[in-house]
C-alpha positions as CSV (number, residue, x, y, z in Angstrom):
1,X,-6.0,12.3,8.2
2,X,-9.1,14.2,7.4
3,X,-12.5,12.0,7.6
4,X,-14.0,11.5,4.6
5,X,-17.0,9.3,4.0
6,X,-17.7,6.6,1.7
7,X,-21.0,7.6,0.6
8,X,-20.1,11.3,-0.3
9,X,-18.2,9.4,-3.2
10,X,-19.7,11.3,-6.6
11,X,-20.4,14.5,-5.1
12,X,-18.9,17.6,-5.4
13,X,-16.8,16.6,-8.7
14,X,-15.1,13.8,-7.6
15,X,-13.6,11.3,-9.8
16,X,-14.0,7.8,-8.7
17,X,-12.4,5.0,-10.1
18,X,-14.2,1.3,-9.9
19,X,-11.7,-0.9,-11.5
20,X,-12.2,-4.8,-11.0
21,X,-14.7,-4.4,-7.5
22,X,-18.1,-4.4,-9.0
23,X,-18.7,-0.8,-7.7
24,X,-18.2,0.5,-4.3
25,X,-19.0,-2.6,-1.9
26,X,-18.3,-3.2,1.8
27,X,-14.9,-4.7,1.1
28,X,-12.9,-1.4,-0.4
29,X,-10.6,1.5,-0.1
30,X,-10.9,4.9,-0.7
31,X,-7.8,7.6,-1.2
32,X,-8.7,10.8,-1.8
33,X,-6.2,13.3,-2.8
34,X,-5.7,16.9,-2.0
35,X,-7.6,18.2,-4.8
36,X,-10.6,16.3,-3.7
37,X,-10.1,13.5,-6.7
38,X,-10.4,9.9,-5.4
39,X,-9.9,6.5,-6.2
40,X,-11.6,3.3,-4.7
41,X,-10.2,0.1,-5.4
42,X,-10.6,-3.5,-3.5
43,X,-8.6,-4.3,-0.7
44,X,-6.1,-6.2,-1.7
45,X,-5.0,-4.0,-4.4
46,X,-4.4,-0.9,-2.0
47,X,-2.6,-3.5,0.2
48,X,-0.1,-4.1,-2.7
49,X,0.2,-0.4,-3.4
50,X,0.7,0.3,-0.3
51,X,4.0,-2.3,-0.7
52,X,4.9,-0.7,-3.7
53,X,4.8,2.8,-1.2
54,X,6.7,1.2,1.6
55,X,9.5,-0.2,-0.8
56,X,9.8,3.3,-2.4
57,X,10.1,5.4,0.9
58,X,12.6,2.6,2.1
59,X,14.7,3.5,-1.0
60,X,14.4,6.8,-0.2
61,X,13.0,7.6,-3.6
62,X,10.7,10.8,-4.6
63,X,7.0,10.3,-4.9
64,X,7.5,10.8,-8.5
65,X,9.0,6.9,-8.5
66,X,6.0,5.5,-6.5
67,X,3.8,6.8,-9.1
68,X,5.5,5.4,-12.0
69,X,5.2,2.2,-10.4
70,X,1.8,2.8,-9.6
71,X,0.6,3.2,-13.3
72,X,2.8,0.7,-14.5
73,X,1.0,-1.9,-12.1
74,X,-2.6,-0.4,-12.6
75,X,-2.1,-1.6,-16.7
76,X,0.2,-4.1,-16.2
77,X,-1.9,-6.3,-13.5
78,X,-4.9,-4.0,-11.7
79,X,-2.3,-3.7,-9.1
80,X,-2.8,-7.5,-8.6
81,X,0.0,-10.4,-7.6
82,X,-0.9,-12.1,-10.8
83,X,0.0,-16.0,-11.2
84,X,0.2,-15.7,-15.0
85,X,-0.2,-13.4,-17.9
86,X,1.4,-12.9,-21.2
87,X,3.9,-16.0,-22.4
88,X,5.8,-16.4,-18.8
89,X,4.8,-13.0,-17.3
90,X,4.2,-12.6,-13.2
91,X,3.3,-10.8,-10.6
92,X,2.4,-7.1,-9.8
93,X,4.5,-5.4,-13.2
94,X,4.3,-9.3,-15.1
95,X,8.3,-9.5,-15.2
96,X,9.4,-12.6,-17.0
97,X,11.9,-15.4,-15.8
98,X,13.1,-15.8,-19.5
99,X,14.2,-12.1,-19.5
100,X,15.9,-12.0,-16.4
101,X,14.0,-10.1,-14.0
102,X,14.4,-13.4,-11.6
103,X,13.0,-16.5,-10.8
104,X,9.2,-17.4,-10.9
105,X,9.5,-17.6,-7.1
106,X,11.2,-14.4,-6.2
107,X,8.8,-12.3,-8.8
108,X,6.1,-13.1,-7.1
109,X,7.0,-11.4,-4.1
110,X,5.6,-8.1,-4.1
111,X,8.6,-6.2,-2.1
112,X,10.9,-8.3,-4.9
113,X,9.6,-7.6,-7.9
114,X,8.9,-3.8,-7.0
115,X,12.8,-3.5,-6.0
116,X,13.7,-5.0,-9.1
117,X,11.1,-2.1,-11.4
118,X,12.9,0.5,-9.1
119,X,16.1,-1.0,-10.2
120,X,15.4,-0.5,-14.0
121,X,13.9,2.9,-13.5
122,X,16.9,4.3,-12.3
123,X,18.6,3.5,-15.3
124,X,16.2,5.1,-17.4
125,X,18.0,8.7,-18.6
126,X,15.7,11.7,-17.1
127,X,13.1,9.2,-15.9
128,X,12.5,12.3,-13.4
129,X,11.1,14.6,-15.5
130,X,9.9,12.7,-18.7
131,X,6.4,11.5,-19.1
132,X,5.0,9.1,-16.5
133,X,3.8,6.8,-19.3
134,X,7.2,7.0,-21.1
135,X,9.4,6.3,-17.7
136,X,7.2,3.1,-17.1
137,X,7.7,2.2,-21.3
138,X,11.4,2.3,-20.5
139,X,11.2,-0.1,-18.1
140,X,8.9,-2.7,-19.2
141,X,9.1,-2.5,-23.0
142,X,5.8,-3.1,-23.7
143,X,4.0,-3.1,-27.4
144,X,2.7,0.4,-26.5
145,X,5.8,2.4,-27.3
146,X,4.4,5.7,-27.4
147,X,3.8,4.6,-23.3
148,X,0.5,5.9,-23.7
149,X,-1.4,2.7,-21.9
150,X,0.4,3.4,-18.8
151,X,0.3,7.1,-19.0
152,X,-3.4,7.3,-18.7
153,X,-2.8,5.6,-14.8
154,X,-1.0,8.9,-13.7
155,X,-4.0,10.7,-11.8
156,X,-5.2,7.1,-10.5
157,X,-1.5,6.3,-9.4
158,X,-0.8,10.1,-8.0
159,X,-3.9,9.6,-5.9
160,X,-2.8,6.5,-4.2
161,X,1.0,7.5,-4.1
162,X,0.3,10.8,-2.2
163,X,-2.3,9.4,0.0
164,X,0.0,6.3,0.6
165,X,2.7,9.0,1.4
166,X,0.2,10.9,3.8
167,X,-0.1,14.4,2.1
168,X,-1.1,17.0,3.9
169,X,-5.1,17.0,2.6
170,X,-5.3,13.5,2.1
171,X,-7.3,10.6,3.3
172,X,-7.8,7.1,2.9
173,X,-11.0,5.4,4.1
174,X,-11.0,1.0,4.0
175,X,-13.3,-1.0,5.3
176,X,-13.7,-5.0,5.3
177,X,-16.1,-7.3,7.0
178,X,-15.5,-9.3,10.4
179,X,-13.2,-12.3,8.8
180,X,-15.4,-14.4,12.1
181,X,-11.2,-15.4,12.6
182,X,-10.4,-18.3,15.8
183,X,-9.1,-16.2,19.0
184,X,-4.8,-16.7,18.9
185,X,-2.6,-17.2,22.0
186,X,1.0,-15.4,22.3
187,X,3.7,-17.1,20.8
188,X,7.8,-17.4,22.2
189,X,7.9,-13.4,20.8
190,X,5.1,-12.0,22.8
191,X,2.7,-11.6,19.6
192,X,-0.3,-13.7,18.6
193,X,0.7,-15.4,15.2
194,X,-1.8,-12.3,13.5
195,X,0.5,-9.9,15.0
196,X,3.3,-11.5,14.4
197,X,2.7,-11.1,10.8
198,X,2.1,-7.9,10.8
199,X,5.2,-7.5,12.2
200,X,6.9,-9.4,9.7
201,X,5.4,-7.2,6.7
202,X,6.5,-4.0,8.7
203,X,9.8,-5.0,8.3
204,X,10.1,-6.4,5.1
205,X,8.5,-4.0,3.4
206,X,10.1,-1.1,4.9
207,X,13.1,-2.1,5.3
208,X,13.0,-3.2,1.0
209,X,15.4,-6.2,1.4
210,X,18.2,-4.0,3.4
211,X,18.0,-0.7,1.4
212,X,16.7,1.0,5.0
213,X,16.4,0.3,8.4
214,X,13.0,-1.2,9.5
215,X,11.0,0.5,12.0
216,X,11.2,-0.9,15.2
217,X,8.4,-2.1,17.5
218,X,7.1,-3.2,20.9
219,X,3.8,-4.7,21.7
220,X,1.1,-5.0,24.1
221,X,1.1,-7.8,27.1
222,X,-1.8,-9.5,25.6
223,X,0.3,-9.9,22.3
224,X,-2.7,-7.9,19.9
225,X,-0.9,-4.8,19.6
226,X,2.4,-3.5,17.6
227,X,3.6,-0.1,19.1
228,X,5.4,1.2,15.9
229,X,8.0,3.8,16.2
230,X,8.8,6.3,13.5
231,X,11.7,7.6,11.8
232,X,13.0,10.0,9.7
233,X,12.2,8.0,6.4
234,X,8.5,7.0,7.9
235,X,6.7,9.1,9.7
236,X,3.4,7.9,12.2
237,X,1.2,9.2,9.5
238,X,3.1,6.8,6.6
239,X,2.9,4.0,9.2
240,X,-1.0,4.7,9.6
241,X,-1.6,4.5,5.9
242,X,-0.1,1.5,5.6
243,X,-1.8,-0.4,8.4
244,X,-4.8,0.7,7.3
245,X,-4.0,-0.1,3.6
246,X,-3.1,-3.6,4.4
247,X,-5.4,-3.9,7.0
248,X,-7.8,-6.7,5.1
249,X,-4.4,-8.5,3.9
250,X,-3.0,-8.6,7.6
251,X,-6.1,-8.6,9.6
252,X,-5.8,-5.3,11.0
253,X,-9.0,-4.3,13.2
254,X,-7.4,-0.6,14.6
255,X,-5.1,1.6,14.0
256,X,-4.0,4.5,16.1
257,X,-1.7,7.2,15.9
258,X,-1.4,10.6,17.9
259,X,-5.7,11.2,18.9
260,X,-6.5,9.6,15.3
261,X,-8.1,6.1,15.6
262,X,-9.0,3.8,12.4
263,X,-11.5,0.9,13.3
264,X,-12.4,-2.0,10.9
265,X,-16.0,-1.7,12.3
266,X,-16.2,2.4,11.1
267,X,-13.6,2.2,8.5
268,X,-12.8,5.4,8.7
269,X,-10.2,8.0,10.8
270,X,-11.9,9.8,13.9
271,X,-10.6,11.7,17.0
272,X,-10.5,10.2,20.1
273,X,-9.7,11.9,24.1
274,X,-6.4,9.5,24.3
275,X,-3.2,9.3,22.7
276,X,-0.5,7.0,21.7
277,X,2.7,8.0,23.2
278,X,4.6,9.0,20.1
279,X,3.5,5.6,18.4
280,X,1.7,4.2,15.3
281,X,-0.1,1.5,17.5
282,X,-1.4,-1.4,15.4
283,X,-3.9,-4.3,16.6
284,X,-4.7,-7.2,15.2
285,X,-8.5,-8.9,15.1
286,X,-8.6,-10.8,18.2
287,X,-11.2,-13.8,17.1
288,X,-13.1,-16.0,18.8
């Protein structure tokens, strides 16, 4: 992942996109595409497209799909688990109980309620090739026929999906401040409750309710660390992204892959003289 800094943002013709943080703040990410076009968003809203990612790849679906469902977030809810919306509307696409897309309960999980979008989409005729705008229309059936509203997402949503999918020529940059979190002891599994979680997310979201087989992981004696191995359907570099994109959300403090080490303190990707052996090794914030 090439190193990109945060305050190089505006230079050189980039496009930056400031949607619900107040401008670029300590608490943010920053994907930058191959064509040198970025988008920074808070925290928590790359955490949930990074969900929306994981439960694409796990699918097995083209990058085409991830984006779709990337606009259709950005204008249906900022990309944000929303508790309420429009009449009984919900969550990350504001699906609603009364029109079957499930209960209040299950919408509101992300990896849910993005399984359920890629269900429709699939059953829209040529949603590969017609307009983004009018593949995400399809789905939701929204007062915008023309799909317009969630057509003008599609650079935003093409930045995040291929930097969420680790394209050669991409990066993405997040920092957050030190959560000052209580130091955890090891549980019955081996991981510290913080780890544990991230483990839990690893293989929920991956593995999309079934549809794919979950990485798997070992960890470190002092329970901090998830050694991640990759597979065919998610390579070390996927793995990366995703720590680091959910690395507020789950308390992630470093991220390492290959000689490329992420730190909550930098916030960004740098070389280092050691090197996982063949995997994505995630830590958790110690505390105390």
């Amino acid at each position: 992942m090439t190193v990109m800094l945060l305050g190089a943002l505006g230079a050189g013709g980039f496009f930056v996109y400031h949607a619900f943080t107040g401008g670029v703040s300590a608490e943010n990410c920053t994907a930058i595409g191959a064509d040198g076009q970025s988008s920074t968003i808070a925290n928590e809203r790359m955490a949930n497209a990074a969900t929306i990612a994981a439960v694409s790849r796990a699918k097995n679906l083209p990058e085409r799909a991830t984006i779709i469902a990337l606009a259709t977030a950005e204008q249906e809810s900022k990309i944000q688990n929303l508790t309420g919306g429009d009449r009984d509307s919900l969550g990350l696409f504001q699906q609603r109980p009364s029109q079957g897309w499930g209960t209040p309960d299950q919408i509101m999980d992300p990896v849910y309620s993005t399984g359920k979008f890629f269900y429709a989409l699939l059953n829209v005729n040529n949603w590969e090739t017609i307009d983004v705008g009018k593949a995400a229309q399809a789905v939701q059936r929204s007062a915008d026929s023309s799909g317009e509203s969630y057509g003008q997402w599609e650079e935003m949503a093409t930045i995040l999906a291929t930097t969420l999918d680790a394209k050669s020529g991409t990066s993405l940059t997040c920092t957050y401040e030190d959560p000052k979190l209580a130091a955890e002891t090891p549980g019955s599994n081996g991981l510290t409750p913080r780890a544990s979680t991230v483990g839990q997310a690893l293989v929920k979201q991956f593995s999309a309710n079934g549809a794919a087989a979950a990485p798997q992981y070992s960890h470190s004696s002092d329970g901090l660390t998830l050694r991640i191995t990759s597979n065919n359907l998610f390579t070390p570099q996927v793995l990366a992204a995703w720590a680091v994109a959910s690395s507020k959300t789950l308390n992630v403090d470093r991220v390492q892959y290959a000689n490329e080490v992420w730190t909550r303190s930098s916030g960004k990707w740098e070389s280092t003289s050691s090197s996982t052996n063949g995997t994505v090794d995630v830590s958790v914030a110690k505390g105390g």
